[in-house]
C-alpha positions as CSV (number, residue, x, y, z in Angstrom):
1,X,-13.7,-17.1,-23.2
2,X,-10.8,-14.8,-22.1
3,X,-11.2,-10.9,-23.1
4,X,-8.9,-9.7,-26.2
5,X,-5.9,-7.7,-25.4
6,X,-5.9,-4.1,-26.1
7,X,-5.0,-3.8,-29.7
8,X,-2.9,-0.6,-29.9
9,X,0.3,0.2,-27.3
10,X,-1.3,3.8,-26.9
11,X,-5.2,2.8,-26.4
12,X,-4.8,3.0,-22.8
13,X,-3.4,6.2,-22.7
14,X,-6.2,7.4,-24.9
15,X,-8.8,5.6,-22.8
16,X,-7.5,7.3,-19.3
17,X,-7.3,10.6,-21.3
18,X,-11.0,10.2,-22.4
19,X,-12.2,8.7,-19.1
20,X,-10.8,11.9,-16.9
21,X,-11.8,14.4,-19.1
22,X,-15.7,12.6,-19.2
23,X,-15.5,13.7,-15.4
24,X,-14.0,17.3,-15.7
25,X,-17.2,18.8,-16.1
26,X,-18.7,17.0,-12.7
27,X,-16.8,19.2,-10.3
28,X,-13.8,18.0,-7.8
29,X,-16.6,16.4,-5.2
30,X,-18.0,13.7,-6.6
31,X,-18.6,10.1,-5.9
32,X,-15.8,7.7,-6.6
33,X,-16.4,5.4,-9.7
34,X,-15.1,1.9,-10.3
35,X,-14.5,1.4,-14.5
36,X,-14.9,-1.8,-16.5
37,X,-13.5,-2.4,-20.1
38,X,-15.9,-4.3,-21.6
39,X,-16.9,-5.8,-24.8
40,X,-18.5,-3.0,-27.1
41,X,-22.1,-3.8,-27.5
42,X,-21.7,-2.3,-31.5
43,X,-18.8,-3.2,-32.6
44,X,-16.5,-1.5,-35.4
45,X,-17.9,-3.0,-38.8
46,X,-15.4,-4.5,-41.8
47,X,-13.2,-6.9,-42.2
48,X,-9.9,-6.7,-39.9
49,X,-11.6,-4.2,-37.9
50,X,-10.2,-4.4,-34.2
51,X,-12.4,-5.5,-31.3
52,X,-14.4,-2.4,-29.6
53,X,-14.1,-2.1,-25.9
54,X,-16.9,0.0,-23.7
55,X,-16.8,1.4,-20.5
56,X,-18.9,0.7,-17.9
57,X,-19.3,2.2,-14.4
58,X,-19.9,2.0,-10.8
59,X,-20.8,4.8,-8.8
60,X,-20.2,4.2,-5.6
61,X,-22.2,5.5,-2.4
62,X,-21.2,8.0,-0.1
63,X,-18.4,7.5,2.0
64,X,-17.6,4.2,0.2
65,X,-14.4,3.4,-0.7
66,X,-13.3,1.8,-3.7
67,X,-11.3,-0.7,-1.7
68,X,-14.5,-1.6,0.1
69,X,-15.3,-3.4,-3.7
70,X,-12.1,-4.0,-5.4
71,X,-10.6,-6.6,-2.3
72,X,-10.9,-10.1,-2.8
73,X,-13.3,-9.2,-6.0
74,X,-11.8,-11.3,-9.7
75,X,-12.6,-9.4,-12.9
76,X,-15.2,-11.1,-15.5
77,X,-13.3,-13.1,-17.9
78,X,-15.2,-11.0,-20.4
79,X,-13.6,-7.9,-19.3
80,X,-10.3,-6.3,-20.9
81,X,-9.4,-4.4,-18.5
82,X,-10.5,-2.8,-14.5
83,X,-9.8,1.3,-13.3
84,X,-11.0,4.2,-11.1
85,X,-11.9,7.5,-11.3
86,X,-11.1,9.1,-7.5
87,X,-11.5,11.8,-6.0
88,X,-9.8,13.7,-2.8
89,X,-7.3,16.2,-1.8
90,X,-3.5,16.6,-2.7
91,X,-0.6,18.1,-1.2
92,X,2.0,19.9,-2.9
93,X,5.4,17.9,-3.3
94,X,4.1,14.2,-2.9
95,X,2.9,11.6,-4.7
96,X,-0.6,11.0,-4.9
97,X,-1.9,7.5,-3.5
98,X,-5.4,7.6,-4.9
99,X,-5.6,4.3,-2.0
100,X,-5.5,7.0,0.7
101,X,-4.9,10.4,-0.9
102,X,-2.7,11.3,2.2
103,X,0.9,11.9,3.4
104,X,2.7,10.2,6.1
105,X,2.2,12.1,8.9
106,X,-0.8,14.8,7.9
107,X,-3.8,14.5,6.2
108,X,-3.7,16.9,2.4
109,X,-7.1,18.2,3.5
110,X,-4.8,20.0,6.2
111,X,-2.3,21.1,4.3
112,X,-2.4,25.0,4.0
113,X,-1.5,24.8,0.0
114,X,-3.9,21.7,-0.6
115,X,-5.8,21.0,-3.6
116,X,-8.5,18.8,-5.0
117,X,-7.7,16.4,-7.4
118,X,-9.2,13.4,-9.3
119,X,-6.7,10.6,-9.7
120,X,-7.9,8.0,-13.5
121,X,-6.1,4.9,-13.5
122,X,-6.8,2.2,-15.9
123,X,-5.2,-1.3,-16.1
124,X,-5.3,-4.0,-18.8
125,X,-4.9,-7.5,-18.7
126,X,-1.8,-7.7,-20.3
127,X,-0.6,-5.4,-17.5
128,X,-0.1,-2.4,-18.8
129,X,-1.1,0.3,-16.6
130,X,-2.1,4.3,-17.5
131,X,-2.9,6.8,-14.7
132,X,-3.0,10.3,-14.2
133,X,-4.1,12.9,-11.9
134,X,-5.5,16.0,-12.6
135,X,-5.2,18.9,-9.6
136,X,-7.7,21.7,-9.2
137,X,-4.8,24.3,-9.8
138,X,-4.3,22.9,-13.3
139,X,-1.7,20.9,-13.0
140,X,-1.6,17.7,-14.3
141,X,0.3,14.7,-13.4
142,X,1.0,11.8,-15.5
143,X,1.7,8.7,-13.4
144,X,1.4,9.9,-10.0
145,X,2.4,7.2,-8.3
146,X,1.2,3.5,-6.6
147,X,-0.4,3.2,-4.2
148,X,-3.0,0.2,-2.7
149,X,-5.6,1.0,-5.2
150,X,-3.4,0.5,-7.8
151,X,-2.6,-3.0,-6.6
152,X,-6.1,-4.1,-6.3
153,X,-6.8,-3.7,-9.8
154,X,-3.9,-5.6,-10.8
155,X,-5.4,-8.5,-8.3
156,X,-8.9,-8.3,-9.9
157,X,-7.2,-9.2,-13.2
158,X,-4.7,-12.1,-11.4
159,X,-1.9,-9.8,-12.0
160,X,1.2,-9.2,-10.1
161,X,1.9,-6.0,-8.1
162,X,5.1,-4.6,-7.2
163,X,7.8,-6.4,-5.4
164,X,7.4,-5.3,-1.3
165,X,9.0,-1.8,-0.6
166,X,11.3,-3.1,2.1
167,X,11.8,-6.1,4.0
168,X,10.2,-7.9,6.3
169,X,12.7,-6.8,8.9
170,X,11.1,-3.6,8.7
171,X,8.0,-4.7,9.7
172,X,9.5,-6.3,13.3
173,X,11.4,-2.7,13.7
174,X,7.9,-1.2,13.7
175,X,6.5,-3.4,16.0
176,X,9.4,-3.3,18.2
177,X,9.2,0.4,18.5
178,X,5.5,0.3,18.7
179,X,5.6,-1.6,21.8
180,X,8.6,0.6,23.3
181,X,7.0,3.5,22.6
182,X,3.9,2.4,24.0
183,X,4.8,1.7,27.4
184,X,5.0,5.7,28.3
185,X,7.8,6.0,30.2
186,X,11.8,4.8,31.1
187,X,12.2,1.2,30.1
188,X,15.9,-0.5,30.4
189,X,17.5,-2.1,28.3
190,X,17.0,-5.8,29.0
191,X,12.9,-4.9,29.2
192,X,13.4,-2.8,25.8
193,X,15.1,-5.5,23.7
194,X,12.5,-8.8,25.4
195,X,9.7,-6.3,23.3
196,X,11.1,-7.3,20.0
197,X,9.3,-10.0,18.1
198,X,12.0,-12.4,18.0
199,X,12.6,-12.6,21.4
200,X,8.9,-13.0,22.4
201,X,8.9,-15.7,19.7
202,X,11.7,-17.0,21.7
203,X,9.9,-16.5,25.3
204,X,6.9,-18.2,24.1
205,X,8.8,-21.5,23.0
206,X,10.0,-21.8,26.2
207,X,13.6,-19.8,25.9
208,X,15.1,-17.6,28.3
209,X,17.2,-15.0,25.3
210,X,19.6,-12.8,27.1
211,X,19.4,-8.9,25.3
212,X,22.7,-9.5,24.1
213,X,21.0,-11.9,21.3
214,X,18.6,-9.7,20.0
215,X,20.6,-8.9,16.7
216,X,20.9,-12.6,16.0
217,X,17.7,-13.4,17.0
218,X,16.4,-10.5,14.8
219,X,18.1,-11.9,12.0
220,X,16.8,-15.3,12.6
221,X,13.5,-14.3,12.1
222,X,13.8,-12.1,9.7
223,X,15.2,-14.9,7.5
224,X,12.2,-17.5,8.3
225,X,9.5,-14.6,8.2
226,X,10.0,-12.8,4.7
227,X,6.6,-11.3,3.4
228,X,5.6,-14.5,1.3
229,X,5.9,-16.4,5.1
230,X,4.0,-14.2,6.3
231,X,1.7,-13.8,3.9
232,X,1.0,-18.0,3.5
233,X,0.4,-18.0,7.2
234,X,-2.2,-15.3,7.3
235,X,-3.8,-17.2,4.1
236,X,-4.0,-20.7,6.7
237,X,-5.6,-18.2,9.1
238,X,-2.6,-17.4,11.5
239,X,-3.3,-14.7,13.7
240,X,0.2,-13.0,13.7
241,X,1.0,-9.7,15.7
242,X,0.5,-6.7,14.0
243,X,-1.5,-8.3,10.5
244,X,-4.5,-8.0,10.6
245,X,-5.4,-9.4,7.9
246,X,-8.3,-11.9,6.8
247,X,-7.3,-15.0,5.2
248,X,-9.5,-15.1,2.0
249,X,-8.0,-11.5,1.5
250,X,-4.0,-12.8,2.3
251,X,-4.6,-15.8,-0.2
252,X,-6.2,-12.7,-2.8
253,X,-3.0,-10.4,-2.5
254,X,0.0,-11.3,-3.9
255,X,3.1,-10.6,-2.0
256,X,3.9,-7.3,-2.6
257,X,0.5,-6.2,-2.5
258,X,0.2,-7.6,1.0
259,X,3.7,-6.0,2.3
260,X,2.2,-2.7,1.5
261,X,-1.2,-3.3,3.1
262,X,0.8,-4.2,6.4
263,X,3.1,-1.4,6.1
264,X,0.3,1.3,5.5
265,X,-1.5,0.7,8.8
266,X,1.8,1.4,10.6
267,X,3.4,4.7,11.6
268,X,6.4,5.3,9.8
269,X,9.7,4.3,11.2
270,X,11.0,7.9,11.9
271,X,7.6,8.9,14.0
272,X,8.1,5.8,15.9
273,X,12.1,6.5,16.5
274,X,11.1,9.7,18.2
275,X,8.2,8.6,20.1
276,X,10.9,5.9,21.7
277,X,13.3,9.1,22.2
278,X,10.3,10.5,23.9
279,X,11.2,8.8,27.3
280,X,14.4,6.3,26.5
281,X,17.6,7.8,28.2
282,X,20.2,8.4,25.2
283,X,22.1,5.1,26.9
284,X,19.3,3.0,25.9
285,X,18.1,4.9,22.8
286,X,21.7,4.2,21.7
287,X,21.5,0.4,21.5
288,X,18.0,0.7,19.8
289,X,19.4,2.4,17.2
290,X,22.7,-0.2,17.2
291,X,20.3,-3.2,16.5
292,X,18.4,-1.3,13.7
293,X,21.2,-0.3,12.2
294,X,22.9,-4.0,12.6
295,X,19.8,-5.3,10.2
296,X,20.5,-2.7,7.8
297,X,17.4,-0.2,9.5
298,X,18.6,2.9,9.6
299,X,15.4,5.9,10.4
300,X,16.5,9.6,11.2
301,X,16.3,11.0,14.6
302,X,16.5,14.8,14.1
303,X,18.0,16.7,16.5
304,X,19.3,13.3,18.1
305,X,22.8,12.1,18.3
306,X,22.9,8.7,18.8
């Protein structure tokens, strides 16, 4: 028997203002909890009285994550809705990920203005979603932001998450610059452009590209290897560069959910531009940024002209 709906548009808000301020009173350092709406054991009495809901909890141990529980995990048919109560720091102008409570690029708990915060997110199964993060300074932040946490718990209902952030192409572009970057010194051209995906993909068929097909190449693959691709083949149990990803957990994500998982285990595209800048000569660096640019990839290089 499937759970009933939440009856009201504004329970959930209620229920998320309710469930953070149960957890005021604990302090900013406590455990993360994992939250269930389930049936209420003593239910509202009368005639046309709506269907109670309960909450129910998880603590989870130190240094557990809630993703350690929530991946690859489907919600009891019984329950109305999933959430989290986390806990971590913040930094001032950002969105809060309560998945990693970090930035790109530094951690909050370095920032010199950081601040704790405990992030309450609740969804239901008809997909509405109520979240809000309280900060140690008293501010208070009413939808803060997605982030992967907020994904899972759409999965553990069978819900869809957000379309991907960017394409696929995107994806390749980090790779590409991953493995330029990584090679610590002056590369040429024709050894810079055979590091893209497509041309290995290329090499390993049995082709000989010239550089001057990269951009066609690029755009080859970027057309056959979209994130639902690439997402089917790490569900068969393809191995694919850079996705590390099991396949019982690829078939669990949807799309979307499985673009940002990808994405958030890369360096953004700007850090890796500059590492390449590090030790390209501006000839090279030049036609790197041609091809991104050419698929419509376009990351800042400050202080560069190129």
């Amino acid at each position: 028997m499937a759970a009933p709906l939440l009856p009201e548009p504004d329970r959930l808000d209620r229920l998320v203002t309710v469930l953070d301020a149960a957890f005021a009173a604990g302090g900013w350092h406590q455990p993360h909890r994992l939250v269930s709406l389930e049936p209420d054991p003593n239910p509202p009495q009368g005639a046309g009285a709506p269907g109670g809901v309960a909450f129910g909890f998880r603590t989870l141990e130190e240094g557990q994550h809630p993703l350690d529980l929530l991946v690859g995990m489907v919600a009891p048919r019984a329950w109305s809705g999933i959430g989290a109560v986390c806990f971590g720091w913040a930094a001032p102008g950002v969105d809060v990920d309560p998945a990693r409570l970090t930035i790109p690029g530094r951690r909050p708990s370095r920032h010199p203005l950081r601040c704790r915060v405990r992030v309450t997110t609740l969804v239901d199964r008809s997909g509405t979603e109520r979240s809000t993060a309280s900060l140690d300074d008293g501010t208070v932040v009413d939808d803060p932001g997605r982030g992967t946490i907020t994904d899972a718990l759409r999965r553990t209902l069978r819900l869809p998450t957000d379309p991907a952030p960017v394409r696929s192409s995107e994806l390749f572009a980090a790779l590409w610059l991953e493995s330029v970057a990584g090679a610590g010194g002056p590369l040429p051209w024709a050894e810079v452009a055979r590091r893209h995906p497509a041309l290995q993909v290329r090499e390993a068929a049995g082709d000989q590209p010239r550089p001057e097909e990269l951009v066609g190449s690029g755009r080859a693959l970027h057309r056959v290897m979209d994130w639902e691709q690439l997402r089917q083949r790490a569900a068969s149990g393809r191995r694919d560069g850079g996705i590390a990803v099991d396949a019982e957990v690829a078939a669990w994500m949807d799309d979307g959910m499985f673009a940002r998982w990808v994405l958030s285990s890369r360096a953004p595209l700007p850090e890796l531009l500059r590492a390449c800048a590090d030790h390209l000569s501006p000839g090279v660096l030049r036609r790197v940024r041609r091809a991104l640019r050419a698929w419509d990839i376009d990351p800042p290089l400050v202080g560069q002209v190129a």
